[in-house]
KOLPADO-591198 format. One record per residue (C-alpha): residue in one letter; x negated, y, z negated. Coordinates in nm, 4 decimals, always signed. Layout:
// KOLPADO-591198
<pati><resn>A</resn><c1>X</c1><c2>Y</c2><c3>Z</c3></pati>
...
//
This chain:
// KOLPADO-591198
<pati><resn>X</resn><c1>-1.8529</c1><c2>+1.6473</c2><c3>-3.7327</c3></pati>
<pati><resn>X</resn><c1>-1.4707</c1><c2>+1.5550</c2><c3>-3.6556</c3></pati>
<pati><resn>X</resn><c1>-1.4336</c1><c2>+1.1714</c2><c3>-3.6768</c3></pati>
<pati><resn>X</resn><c1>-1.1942</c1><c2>+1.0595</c2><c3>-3.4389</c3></pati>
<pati><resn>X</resn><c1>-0.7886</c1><c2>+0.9537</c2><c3>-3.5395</c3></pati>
<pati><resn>X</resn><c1>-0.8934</c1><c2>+0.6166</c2><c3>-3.4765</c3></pati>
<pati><resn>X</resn><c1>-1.1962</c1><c2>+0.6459</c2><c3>-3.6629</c3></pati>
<pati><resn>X</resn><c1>-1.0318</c1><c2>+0.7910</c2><c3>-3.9487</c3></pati>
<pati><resn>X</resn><c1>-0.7525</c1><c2>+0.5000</c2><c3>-3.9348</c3></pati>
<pati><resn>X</resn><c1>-1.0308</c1><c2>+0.1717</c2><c3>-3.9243</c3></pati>
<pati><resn>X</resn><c1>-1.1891</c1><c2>+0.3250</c2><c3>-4.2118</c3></pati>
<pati><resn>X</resn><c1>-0.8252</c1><c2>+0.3446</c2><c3>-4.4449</c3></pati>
<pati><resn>X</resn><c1>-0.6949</c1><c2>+0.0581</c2><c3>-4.3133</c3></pati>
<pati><resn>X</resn><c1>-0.7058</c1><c2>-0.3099</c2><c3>-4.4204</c3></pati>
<pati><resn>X</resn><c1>-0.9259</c1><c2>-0.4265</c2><c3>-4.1672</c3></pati>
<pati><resn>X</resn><c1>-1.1576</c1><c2>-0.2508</c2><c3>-4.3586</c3></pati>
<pati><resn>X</resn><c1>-1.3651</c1><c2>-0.5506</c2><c3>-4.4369</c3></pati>
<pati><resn>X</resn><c1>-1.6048</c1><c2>-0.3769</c2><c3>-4.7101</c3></pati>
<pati><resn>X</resn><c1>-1.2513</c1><c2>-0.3052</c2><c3>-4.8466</c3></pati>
<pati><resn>X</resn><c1>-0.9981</c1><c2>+0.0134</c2><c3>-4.8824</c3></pati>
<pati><resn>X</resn><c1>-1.0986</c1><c2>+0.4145</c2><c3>-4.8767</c3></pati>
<pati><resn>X</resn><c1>-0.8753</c1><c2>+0.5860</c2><c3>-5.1098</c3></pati>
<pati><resn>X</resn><c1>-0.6895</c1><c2>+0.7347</c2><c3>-4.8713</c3></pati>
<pati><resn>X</resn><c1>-0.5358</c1><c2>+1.0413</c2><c3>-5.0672</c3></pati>
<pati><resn>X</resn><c1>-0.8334</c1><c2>+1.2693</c2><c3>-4.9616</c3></pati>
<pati><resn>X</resn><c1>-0.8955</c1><c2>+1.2318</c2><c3>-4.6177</c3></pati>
<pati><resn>X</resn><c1>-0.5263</c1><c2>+1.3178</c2><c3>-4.5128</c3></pati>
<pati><resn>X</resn><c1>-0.5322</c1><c2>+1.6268</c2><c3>-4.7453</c3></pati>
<pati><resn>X</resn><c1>-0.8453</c1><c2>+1.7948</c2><c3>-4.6691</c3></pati>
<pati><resn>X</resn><c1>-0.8941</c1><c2>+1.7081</c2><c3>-5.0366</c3></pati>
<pati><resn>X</resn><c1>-1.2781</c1><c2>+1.6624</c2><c3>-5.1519</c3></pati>
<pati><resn>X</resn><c1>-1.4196</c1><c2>+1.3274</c2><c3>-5.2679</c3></pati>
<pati><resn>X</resn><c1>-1.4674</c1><c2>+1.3798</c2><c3>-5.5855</c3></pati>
<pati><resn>X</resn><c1>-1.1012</c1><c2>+1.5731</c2><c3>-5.6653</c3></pati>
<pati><resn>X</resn><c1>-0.9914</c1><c2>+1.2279</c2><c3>-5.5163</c3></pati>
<pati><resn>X</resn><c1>-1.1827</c1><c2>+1.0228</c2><c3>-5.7281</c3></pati>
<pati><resn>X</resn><c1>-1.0772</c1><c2>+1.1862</c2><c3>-6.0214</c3></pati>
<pati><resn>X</resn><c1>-0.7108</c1><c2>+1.1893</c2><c3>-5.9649</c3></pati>
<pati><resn>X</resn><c1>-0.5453</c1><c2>+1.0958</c2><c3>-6.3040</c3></pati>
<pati><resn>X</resn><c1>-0.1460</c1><c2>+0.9834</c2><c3>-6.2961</c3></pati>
<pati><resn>X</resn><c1>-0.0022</c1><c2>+1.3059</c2><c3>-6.5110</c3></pati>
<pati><resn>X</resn><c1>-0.1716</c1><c2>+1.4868</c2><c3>-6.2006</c3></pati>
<pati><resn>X</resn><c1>+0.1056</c1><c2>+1.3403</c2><c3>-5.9513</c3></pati>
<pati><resn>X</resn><c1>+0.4823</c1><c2>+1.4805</c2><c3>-5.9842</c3></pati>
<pati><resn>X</resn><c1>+0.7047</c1><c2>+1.3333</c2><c3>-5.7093</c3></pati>
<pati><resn>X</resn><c1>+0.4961</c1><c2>+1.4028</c2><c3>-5.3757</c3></pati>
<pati><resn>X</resn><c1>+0.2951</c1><c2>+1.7015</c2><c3>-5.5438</c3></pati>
<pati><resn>X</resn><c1>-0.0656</c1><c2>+1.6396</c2><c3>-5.6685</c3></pati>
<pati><resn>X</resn><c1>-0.1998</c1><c2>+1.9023</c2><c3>-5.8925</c3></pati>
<pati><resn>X</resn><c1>-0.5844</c1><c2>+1.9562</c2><c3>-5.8666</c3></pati>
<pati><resn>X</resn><c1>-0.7370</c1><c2>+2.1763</c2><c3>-6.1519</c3></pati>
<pati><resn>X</resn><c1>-1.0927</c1><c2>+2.0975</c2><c3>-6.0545</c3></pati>
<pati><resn>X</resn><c1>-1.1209</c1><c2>+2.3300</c2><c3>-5.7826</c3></pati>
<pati><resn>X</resn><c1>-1.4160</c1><c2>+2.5231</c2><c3>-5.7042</c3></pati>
<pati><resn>X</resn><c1>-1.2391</c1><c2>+2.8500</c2><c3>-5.7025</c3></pati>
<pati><resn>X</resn><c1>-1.1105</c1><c2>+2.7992</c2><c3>-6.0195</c3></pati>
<pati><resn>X</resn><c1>-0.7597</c1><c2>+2.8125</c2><c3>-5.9700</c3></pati>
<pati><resn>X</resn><c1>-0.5109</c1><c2>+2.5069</c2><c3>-6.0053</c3></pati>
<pati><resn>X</resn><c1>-0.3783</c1><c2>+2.4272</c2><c3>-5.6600</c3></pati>
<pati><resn>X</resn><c1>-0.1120</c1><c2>+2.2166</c2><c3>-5.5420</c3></pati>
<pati><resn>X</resn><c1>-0.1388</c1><c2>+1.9186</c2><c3>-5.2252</c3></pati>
<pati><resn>X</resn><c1>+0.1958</c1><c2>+1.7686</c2><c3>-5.0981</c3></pati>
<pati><resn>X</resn><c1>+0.1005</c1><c2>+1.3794</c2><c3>-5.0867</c3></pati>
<pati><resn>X</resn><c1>+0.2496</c1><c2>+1.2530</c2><c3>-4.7457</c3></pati>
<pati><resn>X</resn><c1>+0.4715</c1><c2>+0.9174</c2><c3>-4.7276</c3></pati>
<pati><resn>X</resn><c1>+0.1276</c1><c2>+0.7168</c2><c3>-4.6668</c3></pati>
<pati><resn>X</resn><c1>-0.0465</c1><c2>+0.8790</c2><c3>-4.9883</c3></pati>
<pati><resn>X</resn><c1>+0.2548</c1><c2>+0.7844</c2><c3>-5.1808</c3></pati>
<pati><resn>X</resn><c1>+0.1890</c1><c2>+0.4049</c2><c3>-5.0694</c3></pati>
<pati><resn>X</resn><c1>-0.1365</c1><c2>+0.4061</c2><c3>-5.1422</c3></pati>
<pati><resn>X</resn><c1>-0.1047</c1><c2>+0.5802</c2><c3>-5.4466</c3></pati>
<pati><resn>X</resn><c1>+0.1259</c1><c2>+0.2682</c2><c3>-5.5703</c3></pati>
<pati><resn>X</resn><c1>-0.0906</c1><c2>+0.0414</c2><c3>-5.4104</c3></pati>
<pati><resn>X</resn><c1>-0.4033</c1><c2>+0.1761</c2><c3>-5.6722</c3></pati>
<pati><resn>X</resn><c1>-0.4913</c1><c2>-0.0049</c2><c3>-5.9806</c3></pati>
<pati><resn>X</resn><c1>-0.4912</c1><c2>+0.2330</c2><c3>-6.2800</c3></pati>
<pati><resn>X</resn><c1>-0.7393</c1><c2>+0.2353</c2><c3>-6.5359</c3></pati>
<pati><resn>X</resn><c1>-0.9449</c1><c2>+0.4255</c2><c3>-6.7282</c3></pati>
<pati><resn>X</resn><c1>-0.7250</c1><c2>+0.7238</c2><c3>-6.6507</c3></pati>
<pati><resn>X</resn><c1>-0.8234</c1><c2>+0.7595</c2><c3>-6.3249</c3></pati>
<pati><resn>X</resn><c1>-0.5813</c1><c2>+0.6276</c2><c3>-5.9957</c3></pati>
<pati><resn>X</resn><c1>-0.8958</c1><c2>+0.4816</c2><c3>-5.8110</c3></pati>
<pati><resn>X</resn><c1>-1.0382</c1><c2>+0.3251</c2><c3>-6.1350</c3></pati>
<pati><resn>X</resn><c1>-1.1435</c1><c2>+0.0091</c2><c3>-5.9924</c3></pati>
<pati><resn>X</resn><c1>-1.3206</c1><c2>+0.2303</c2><c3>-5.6796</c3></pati>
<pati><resn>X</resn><c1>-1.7233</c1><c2>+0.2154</c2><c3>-5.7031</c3></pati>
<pati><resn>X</resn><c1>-1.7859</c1><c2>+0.5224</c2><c3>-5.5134</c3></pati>
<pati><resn>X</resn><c1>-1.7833</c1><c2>+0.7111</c2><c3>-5.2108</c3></pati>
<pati><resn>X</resn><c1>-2.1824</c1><c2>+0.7039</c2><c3>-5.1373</c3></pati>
<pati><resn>X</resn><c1>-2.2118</c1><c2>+0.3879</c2><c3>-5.1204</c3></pati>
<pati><resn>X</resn><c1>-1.8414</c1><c2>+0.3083</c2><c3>-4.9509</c3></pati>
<pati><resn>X</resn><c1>-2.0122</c1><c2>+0.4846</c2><c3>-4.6640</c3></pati>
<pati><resn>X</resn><c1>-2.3293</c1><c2>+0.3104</c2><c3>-4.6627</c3></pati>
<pati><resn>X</resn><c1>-2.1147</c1><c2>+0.0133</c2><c3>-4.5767</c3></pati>
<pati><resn>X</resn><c1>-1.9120</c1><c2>+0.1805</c2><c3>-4.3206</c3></pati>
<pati><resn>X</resn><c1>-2.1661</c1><c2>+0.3243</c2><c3>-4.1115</c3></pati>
<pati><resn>X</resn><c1>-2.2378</c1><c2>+0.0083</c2><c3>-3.8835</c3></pati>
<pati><resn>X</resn><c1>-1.8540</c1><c2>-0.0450</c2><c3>-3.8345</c3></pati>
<pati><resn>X</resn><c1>-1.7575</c1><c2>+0.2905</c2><c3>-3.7552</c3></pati>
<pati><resn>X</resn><c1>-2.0697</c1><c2>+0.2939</c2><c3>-3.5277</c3></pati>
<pati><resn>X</resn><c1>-2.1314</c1><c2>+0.6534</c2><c3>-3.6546</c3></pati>
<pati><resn>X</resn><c1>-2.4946</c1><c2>+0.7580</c2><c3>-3.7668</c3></pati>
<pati><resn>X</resn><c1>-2.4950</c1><c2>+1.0565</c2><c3>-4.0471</c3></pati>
<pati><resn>X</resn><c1>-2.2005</c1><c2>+1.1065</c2><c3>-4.1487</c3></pati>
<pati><resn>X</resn><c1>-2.0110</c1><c2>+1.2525</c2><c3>-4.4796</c3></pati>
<pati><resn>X</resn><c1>-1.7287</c1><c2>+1.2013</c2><c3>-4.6895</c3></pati>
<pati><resn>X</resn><c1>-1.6929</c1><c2>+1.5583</c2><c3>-4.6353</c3></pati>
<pati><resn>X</resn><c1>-1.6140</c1><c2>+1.4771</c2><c3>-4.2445</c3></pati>
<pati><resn>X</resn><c1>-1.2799</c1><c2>+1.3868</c2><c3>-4.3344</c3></pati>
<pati><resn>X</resn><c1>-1.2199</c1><c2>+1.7334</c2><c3>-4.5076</c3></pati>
<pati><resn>X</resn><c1>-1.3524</c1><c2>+1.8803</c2><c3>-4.1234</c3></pati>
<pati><resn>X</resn><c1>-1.1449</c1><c2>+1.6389</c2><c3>-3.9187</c3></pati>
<pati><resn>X</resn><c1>-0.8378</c1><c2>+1.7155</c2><c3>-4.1062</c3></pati>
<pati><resn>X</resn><c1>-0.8863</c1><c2>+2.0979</c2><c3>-4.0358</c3></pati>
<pati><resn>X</resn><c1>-1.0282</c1><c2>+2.0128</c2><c3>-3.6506</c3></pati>
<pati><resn>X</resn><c1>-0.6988</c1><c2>+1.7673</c2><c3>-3.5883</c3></pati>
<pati><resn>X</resn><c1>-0.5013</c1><c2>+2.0205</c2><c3>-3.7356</c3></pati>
<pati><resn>X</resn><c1>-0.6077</c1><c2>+2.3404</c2><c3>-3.5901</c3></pati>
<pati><resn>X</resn><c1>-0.6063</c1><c2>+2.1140</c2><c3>-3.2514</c3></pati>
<pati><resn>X</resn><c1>-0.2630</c1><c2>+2.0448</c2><c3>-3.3229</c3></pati>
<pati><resn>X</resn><c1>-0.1405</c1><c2>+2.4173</c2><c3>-3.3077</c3></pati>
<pati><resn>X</resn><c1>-0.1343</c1><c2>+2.4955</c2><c3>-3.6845</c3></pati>
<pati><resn>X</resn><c1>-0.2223</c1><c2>+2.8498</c2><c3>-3.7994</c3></pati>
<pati><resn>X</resn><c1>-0.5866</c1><c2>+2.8143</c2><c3>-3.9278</c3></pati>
<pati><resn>X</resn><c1>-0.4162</c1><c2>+3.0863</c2><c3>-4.2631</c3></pati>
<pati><resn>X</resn><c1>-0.1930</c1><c2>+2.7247</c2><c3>-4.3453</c3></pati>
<pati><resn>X</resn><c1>-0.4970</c1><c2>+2.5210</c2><c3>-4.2849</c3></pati>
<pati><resn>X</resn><c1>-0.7401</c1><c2>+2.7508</c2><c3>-4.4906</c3></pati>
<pati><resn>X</resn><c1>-0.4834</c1><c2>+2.7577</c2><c3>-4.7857</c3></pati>
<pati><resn>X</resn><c1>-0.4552</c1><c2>+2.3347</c2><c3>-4.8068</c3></pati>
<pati><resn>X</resn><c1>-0.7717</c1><c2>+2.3522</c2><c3>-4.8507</c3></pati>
<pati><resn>X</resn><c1>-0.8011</c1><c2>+2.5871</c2><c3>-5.0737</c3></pati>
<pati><resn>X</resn><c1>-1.0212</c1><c2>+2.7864</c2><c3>-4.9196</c3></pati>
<pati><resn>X</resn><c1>-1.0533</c1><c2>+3.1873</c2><c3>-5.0731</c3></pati>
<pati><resn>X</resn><c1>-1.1814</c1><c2>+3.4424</c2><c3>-4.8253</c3></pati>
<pati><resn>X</resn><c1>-1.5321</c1><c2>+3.5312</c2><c3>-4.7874</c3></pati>
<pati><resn>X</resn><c1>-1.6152</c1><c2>+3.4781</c2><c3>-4.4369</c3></pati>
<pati><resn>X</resn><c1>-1.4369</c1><c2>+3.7461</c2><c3>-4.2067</c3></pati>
<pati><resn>X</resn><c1>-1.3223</c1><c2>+4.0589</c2><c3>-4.3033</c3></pati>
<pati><resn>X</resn><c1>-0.9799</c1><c2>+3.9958</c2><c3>-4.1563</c3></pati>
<pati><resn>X</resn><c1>-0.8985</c1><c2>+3.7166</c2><c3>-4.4195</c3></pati>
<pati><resn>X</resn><c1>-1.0868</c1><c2>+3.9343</c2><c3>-4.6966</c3></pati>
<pati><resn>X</resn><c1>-0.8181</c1><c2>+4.1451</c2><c3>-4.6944</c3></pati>
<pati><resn>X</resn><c1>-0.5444</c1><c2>+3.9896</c2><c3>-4.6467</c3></pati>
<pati><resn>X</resn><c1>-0.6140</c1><c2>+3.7959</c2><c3>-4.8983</c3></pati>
<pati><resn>X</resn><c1>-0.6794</c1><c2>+4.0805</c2><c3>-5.1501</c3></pati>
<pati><resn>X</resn><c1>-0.2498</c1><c2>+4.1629</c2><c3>-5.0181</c3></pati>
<pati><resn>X</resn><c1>-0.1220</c1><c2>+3.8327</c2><c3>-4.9066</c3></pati>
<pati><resn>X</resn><c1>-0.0466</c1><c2>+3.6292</c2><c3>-5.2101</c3></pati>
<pati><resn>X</resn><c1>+0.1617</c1><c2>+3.3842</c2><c3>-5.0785</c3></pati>
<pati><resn>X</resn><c1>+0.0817</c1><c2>+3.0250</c2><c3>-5.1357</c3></pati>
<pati><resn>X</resn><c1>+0.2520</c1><c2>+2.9131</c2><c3>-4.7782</c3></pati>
<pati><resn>X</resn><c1>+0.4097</c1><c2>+2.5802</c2><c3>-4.9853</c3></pati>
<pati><resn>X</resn><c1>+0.6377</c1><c2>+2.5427</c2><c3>-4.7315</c3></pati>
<pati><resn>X</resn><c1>+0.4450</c1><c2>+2.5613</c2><c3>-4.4131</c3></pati>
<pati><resn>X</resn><c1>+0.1442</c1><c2>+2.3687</c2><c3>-4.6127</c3></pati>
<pati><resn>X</resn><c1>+0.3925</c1><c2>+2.0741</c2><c3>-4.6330</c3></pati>
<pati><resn>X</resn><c1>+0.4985</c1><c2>+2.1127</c2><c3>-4.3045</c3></pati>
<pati><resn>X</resn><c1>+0.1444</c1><c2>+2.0784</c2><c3>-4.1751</c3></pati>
<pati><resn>X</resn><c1>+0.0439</c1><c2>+1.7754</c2><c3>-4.3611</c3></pati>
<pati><resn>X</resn><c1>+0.3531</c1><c2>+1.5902</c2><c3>-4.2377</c3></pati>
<pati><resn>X</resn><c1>+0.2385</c1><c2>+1.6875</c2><c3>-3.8860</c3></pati>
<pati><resn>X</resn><c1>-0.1267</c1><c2>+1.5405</c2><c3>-4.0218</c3></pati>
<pati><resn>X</resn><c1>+0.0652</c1><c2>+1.2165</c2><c3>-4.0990</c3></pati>
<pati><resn>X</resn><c1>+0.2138</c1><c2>+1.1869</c2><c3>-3.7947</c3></pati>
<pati><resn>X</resn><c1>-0.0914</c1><c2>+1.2829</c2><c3>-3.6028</c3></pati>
<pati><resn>X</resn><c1>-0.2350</c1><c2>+0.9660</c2><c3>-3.7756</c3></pati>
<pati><resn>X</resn><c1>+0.1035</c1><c2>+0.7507</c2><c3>-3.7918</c3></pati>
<pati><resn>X</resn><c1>+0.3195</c1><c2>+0.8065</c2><c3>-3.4913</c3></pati>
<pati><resn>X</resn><c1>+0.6477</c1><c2>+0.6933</c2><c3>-3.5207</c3></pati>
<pati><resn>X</resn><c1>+0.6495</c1><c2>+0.3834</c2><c3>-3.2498</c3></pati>
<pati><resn>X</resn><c1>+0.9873</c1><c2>+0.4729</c2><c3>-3.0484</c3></pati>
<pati><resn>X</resn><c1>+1.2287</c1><c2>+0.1911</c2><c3>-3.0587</c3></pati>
<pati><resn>X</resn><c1>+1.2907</c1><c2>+0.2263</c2><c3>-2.6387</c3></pati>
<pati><resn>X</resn><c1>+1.2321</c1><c2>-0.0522</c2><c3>-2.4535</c3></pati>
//
């Protein structure tokens, strides 16, 4: 399922009242638990480095000007960023009579970014490689990605800025 912006904005936001979602992840595509596990020497400048991928292969997510807030925001401990988080599971349990939402996933925020984004107009090859997605489902994307090696940095970042400012407009200062 693709939770709404304003879905997806109550639940990061300090309204919150069963407190803050890491919000890293959700604007990223990134999973839960690569979120959970972010450790500082994995941030350089606006680049997050995830090694725990399920493909195996490092990849790189360009944190967008709200990340970057939050990120400062987080009390470090432990190693970890979110070292004073208790967990995603049961974060959810207490969400799930505000967001007025019945079954739903951390892994809905990794869909919504890809719906909003695809819904925006970008390519779904940009969205595929934020999320680090290899090819195995059409044949098409098989093979391109056996020739296309690029890793798209530039249009990745591109698209996550348009992310962010699908979630924060800039509020026009006309009158």
């Amino acid at each position: 399922m693709a939770l709404s912006e304003a879905t997806i904005l109550l639940i990061w936001s300090d309204r919150n009242p069963h407190g803050r979602v890491p919000y890293s992840g959700g604007p990223h595509g990134c999973k839960g638990g690569q979120v959970s596990a972010i450790k500082p020497r994995d941030i350089e400048g606006n680049l997050w480095s995830i090694t725990n991928t399920k493909n195996r292969k490092p990849h790189l997510v360009h944190l967008v000007p709200a990340a970057l807030r939050e990120l400062e925001r987080a009390k470090v401990g432990r190693g970890y960023v979110w070292s004073d988080y208790h967990g995603f599971s049961y974060m959810m349990l207490k969400l799930q009579g505000m967001v007025k939402i019945e079954d739903w996933r951390v892994h809905d925020f990794r869909r919504s970014f890809a719906t909003h984004l695809c819904e925006a107009g970008e390519i779904e090859t940009v969205v595929d490689r934020i999320l680090n997605h290899t090819a195995s489902g059409s044949a098409s994307s098989a093979v391109a990605r056996v020739y296309n090696r690029s890793s798209l940095l530039d249009a990745r970042q591109a698209a996550m800025m348009k992310y962010h400012d699908i979630l924060f407009p800039k509020k026009s200062s006309g009158g």
